[in-house]
PLY file of the C-alpha trace (Angstrom):
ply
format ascii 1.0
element vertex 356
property float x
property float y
property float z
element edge 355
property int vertex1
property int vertex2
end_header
38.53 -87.79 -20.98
38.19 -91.91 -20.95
35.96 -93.62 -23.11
33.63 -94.28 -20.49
33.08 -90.50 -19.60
32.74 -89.51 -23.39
29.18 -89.31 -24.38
28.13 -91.64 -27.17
27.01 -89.75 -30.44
23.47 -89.57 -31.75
23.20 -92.47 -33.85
19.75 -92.29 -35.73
19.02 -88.26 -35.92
21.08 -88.67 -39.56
17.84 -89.92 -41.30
15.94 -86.53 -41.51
15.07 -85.23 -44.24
17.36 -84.00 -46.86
18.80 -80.00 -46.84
17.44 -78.19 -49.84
20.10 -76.45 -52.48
19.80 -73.34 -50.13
20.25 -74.79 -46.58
23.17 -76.43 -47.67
24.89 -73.36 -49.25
24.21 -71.62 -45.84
25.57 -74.36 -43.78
28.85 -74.58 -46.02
28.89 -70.81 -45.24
28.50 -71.03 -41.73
31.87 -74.08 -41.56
33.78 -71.91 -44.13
33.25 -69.09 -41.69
34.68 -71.59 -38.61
37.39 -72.28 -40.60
38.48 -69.18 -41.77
38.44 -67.65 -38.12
40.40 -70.65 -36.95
37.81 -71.33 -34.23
37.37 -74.87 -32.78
34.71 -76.64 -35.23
32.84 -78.15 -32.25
31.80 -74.86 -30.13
31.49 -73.24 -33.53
28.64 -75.39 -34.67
27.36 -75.00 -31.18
27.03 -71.08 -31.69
25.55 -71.04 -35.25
22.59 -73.68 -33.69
21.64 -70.92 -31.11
21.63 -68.07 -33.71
19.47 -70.38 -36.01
17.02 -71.51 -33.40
14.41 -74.29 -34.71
15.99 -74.68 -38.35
17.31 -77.80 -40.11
20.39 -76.30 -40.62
20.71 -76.21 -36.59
19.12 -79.23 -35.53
22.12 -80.53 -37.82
24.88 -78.34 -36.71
23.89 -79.87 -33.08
24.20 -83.06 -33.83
27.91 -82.90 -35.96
29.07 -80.84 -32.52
27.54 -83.86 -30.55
29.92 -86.19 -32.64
32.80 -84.19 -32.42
32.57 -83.78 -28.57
32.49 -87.93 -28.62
35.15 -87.68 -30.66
34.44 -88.33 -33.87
36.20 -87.19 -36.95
34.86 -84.72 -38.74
34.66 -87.26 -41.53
32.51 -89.29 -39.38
30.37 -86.77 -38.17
29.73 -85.75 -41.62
29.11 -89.38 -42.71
26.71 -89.88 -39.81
24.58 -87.34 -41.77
24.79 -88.40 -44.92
21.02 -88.39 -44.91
20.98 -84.93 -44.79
24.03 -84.07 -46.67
24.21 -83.71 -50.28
27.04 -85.80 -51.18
29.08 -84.09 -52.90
29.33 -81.22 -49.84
30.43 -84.03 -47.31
33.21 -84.88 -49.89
33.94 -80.95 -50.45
34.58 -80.41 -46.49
36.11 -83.97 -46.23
38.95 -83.12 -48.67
39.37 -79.34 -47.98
39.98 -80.24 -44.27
42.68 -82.96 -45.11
43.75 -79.90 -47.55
44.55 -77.72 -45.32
42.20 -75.13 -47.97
38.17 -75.90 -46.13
37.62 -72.20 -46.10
38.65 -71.45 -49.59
36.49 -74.43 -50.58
33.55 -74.18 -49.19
33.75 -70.41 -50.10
33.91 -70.83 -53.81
31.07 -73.81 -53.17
28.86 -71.23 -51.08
29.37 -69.05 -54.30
28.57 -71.42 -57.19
25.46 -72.21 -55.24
24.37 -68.75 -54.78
25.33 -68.42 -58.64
23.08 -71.05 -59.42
20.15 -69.59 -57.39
20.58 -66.25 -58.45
20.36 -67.71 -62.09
17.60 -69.12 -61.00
15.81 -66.15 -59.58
16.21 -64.10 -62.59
14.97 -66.89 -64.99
11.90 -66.54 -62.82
11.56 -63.19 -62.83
12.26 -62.97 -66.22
9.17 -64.88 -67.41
7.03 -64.28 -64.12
5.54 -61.30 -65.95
5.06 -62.64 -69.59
3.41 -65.55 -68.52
0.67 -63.03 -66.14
0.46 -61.07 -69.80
-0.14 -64.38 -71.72
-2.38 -65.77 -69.18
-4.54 -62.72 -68.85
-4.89 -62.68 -72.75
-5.98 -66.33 -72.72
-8.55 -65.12 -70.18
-9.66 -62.33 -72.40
-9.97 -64.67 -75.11
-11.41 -67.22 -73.14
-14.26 -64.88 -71.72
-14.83 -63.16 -75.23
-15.17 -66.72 -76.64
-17.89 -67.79 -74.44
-20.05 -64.75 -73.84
-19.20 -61.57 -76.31
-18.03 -63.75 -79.65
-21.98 -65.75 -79.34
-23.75 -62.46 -79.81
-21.85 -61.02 -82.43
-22.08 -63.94 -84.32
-25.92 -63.91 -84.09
-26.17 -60.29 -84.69
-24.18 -61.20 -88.23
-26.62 -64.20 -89.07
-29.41 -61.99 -88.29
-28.51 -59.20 -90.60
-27.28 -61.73 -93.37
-23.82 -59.79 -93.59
-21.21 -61.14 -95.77
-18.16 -61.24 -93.20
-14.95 -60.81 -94.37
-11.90 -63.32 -94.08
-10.43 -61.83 -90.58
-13.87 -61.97 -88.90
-14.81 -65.66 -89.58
-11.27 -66.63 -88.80
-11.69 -64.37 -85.10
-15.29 -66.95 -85.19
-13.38 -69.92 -85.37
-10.93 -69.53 -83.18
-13.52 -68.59 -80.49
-15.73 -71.38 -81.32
-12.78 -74.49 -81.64
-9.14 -72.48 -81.68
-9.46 -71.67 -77.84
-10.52 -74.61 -76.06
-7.64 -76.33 -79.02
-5.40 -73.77 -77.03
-6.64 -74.79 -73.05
-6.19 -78.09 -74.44
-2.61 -78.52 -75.27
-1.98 -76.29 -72.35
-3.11 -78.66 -69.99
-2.13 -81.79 -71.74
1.42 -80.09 -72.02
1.75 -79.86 -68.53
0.19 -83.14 -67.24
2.97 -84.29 -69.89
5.63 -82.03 -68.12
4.64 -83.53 -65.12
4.40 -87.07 -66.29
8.00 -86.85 -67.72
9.41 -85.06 -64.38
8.36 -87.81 -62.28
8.87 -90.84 -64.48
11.56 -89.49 -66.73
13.82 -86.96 -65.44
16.30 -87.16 -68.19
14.70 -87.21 -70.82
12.46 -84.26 -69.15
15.42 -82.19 -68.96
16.72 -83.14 -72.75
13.61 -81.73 -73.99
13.30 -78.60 -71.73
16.74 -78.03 -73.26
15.19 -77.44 -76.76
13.48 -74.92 -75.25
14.43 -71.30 -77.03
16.46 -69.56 -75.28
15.89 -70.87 -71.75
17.06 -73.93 -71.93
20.74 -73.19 -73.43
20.94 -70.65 -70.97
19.64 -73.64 -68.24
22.37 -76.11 -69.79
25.35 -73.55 -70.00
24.53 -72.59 -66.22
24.93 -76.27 -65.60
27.72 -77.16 -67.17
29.57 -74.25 -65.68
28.60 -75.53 -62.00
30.19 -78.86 -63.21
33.16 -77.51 -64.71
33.87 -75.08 -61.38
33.18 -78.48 -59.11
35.52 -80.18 -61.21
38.36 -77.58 -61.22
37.49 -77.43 -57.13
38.22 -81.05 -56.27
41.51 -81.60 -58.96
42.51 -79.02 -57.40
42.04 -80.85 -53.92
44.10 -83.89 -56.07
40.87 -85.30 -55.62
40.96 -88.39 -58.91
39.03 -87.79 -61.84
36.73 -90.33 -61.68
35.89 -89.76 -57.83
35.42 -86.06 -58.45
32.68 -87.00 -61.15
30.83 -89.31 -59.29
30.88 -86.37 -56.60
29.88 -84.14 -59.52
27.32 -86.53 -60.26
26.02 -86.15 -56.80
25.77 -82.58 -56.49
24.17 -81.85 -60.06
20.93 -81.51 -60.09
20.17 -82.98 -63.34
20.23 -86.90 -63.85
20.92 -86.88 -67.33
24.43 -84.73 -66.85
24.88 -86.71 -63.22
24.46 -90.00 -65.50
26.85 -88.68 -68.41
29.73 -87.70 -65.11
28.95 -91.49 -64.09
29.91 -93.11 -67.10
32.67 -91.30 -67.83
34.05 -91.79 -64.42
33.80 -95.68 -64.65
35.70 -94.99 -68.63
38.40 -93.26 -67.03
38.87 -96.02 -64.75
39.02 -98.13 -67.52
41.73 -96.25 -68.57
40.74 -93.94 -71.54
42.07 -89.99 -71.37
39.00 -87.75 -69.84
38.83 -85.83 -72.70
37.97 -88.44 -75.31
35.37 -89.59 -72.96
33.57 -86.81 -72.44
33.64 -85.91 -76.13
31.96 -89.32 -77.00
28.89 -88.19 -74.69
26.00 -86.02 -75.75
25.50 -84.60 -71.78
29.16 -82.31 -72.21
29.37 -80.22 -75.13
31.83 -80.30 -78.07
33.91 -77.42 -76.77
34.85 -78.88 -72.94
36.84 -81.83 -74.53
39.53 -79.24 -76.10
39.68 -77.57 -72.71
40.50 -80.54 -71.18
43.11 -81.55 -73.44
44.70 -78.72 -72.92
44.93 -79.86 -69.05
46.13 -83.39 -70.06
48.83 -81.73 -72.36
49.88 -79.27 -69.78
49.44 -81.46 -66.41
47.28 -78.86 -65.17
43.95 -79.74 -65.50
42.00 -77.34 -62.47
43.29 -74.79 -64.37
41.33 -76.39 -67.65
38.00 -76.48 -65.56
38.32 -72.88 -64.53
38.82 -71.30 -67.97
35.73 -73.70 -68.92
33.43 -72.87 -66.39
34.16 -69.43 -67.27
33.70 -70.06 -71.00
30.20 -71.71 -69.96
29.40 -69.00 -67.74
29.67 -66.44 -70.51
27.69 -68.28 -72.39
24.84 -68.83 -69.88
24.93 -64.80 -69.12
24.43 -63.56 -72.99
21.43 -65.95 -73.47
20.43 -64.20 -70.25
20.35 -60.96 -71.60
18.99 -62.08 -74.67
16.27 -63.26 -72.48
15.87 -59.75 -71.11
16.14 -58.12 -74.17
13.30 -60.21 -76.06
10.75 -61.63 -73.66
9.13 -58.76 -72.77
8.66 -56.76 -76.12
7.64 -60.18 -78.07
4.93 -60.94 -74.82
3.28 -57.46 -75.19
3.57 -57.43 -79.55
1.44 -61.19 -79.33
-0.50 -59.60 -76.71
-1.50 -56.46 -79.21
-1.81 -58.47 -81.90
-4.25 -61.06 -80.73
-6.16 -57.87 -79.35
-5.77 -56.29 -82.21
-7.18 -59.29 -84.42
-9.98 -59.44 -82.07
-11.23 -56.15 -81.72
-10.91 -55.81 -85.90
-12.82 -58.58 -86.45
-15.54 -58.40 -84.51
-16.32 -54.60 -85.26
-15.18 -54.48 -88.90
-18.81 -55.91 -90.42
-20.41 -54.22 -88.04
-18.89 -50.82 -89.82
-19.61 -52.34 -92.84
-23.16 -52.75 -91.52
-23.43 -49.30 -90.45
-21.89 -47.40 -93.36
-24.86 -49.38 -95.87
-27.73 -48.73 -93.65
-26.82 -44.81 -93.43
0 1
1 2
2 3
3 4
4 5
5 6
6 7
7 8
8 9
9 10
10 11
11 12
12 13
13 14
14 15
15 16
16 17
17 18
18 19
19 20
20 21
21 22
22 23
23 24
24 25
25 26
26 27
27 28
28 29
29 30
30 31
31 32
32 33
33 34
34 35
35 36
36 37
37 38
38 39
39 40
40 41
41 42
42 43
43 44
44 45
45 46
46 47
47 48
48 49
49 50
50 51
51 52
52 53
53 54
54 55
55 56
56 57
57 58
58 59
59 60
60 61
61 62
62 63
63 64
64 65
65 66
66 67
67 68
68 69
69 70
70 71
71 72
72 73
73 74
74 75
75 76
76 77
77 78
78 79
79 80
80 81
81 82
82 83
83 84
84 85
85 86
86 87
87 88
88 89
89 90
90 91
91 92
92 93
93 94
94 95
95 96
96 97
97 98
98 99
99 100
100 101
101 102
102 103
103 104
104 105
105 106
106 107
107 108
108 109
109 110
110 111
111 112
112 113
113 114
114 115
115 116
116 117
117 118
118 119
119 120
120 121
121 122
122 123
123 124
124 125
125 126
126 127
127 128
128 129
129 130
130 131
131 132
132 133
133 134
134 135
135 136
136 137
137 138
138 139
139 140
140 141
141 142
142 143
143 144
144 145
145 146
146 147
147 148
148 149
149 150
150 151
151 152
152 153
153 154
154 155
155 156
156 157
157 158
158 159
159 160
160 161
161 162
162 163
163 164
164 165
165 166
166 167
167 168
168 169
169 170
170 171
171 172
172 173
173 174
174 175
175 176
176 177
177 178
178 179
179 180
180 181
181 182
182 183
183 184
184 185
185 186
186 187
187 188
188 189
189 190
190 191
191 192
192 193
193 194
194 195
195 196
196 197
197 198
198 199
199 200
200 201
201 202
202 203
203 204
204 205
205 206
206 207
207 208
208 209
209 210
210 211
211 212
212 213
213 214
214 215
215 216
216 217
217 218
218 219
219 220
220 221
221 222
222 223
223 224
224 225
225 226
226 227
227 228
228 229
229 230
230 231
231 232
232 233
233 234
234 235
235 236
236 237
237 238
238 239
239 240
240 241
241 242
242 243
243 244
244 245
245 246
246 247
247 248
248 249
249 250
250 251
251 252
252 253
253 254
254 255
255 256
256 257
257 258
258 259
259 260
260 261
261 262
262 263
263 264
264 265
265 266
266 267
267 268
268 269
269 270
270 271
271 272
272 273
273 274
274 275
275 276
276 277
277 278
278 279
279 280
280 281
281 282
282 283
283 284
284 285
285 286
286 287
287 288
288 289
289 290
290 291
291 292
292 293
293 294
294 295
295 296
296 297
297 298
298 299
299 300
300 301
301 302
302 303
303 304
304 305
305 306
306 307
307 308
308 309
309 310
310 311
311 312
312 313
313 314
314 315
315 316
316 317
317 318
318 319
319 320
320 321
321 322
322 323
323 324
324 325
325 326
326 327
327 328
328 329
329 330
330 331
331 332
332 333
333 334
334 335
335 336
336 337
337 338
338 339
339 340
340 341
341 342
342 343
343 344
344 345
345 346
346 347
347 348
348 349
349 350
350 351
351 352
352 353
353 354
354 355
């Protein structure tokens, strides 16, 4: 075909909006899927836009086939769509086709983002239930505070009963404690909020303080780094290339700034390990690992015992999680009912048992 027969590529469709974490896993899915079979890329794409019919993930797979067919590379297809690309999978499919190894890569990317949301889910099914608990009881409280707590306190002032220490303390707390409570709820999450949007890294450097959850959030993390890392050295991708595409594909700006600066130290010509040790965003026990891949001229193999390392970690503070959420939710949950109940009926047994 001449260049004047060739059709001329979309040339603006590349500005919609950006795939989310899970349409890009799928789409990597769908090319490692292409690749694997051996199957032309361009008809390929063509296929997976019918069987996807008014999706993001089509409209895009139409337009890289439309490149292709007006033969573009598939470097320039995938560059013409850098709007809707995360970054760091247009340099994932970029090297693993000049690899020779796209299917292998994009499988093991399809499965550290499926890791990631499946981390994900069970976080949030993990503390979907103890916050319904927590935020019934702060109804409960709430309700008993404004309508039940008022009467008992007149019935006590009316009968002149000396109250003992656990029912004025349930009186306080009804008439100051629980708006204290809605309070720094609310302020704590306008705060959240504040931080998220103005900021992110220091929003994520405190939510990593957070018992339990945050560790297990951080570990996750820095096991998707490590595994990206050990994917693109493997690809002989450089190391300070393959963290600025690290630093792309994290979702996390304070670890995507730490991979930044360390890529432009490496450039500068200090060993990766030192670098990353002298930077709070990578943990104390990755430098050793990569030492060992410096010593050893082997460093994907340094990243993959790492992210494995990190992903132990993340998956005992996971079943911590499981383990303790639950029964310390319902033993607060009994307790604060148990307070309540005690202190609001214990003068009026008192009451009872000197009037009979």
């Amino acid at each position: 075909m001449n260049d004047e027969s060739r059709p001329s590529p979309p040339e603006s469709h590349g500005n919609g909006p950006r795939l989310s974490g899970a349409e890009a896993a799928d789409l990597a899915d769908q090319v490692a899927r292409l690749a694997k079979a051996g199957l032309p890329l361009s008809p390929g794409f063509r296929a997976m836009a019918e069987e996807l019919p008014r999706s993001r993930i089509a409209r895009v797979l139409g337009r890289i086939a439309d490149r292709l067919d007006a033969g573009a590379s598939l470097d320039a297809a995938l560059e013409a769509e850098r709007k809707s690309f995360p970054a760091h999978l247009r340099e994932l499919v970029t090297a693993g086709s000049r690899s020779g190894k796209l299917a292998a890569v994009l499988e093991r990317l399809v499965a550290l983002e499926r890791a990631r949301m499946e981390l994900r889910r069970r976080i949030a099914i993990n503390l979907a239930y103890p916050i319904l608990l927590l935020g019934a009881l702060l109804a409960m409280f709430t309700l008993f505070a404004v309508w039940i707590v008022p009467q008992f306190r007149q019935i006590f002032i009316g009968f002149g009963t000396e109250l003992p220490a656990i029912t004025q303390f349930v009186l306080a707390v009804s008439r100051y404690g629980i708006w204290i409570v809605w309070g720094v709820l609310l302020g704590g999450l306008a705060l959240a909020l504040l931080l998220r949007l103005a900021a992110p890294a220091l929003a994520v450097r405190l939510w990593h303080l957070v018992p339990l959850i945050g560790p297990m959030a951080r570990w996750s993390r820095m096991s998707q780094f490590a595994s990206l890392m050990e994917i693109l050295l493997d690809l002989e991708v450089p190391a300070p290339e393959a963290l600025r595409v690290c630093a792309g594909g994290l979702r996390e700006p304070d670890l995507a700034g730490g991979c930044r600066k360390v890529a432009v130290e490496v450039e500068s010509g200090h060993p990766l390990a030192e670098s990353l040790s002298r930077h709070r965003q990578f943990p104390p026990t990755l430098a050793p690992f990569v030492a060992w891949g410096q010593a050893h001229a082997n460093m994907p193999e340094a990243f993959r015992a790492a992210g494995e390392a990190f992903e132990g970690c993340a998956e005992g503070d996971m079943v911590l999680l499981e383990t303790v959420l639950l029964p310390f939710t319902l033993v607060v949950i009994l307790s604060g009912a148990f307070f309540l109940i005690i202190g609001l009926f214990l003068p009026l047994i008192n009451l009872f048992q000197n009037l009979t």
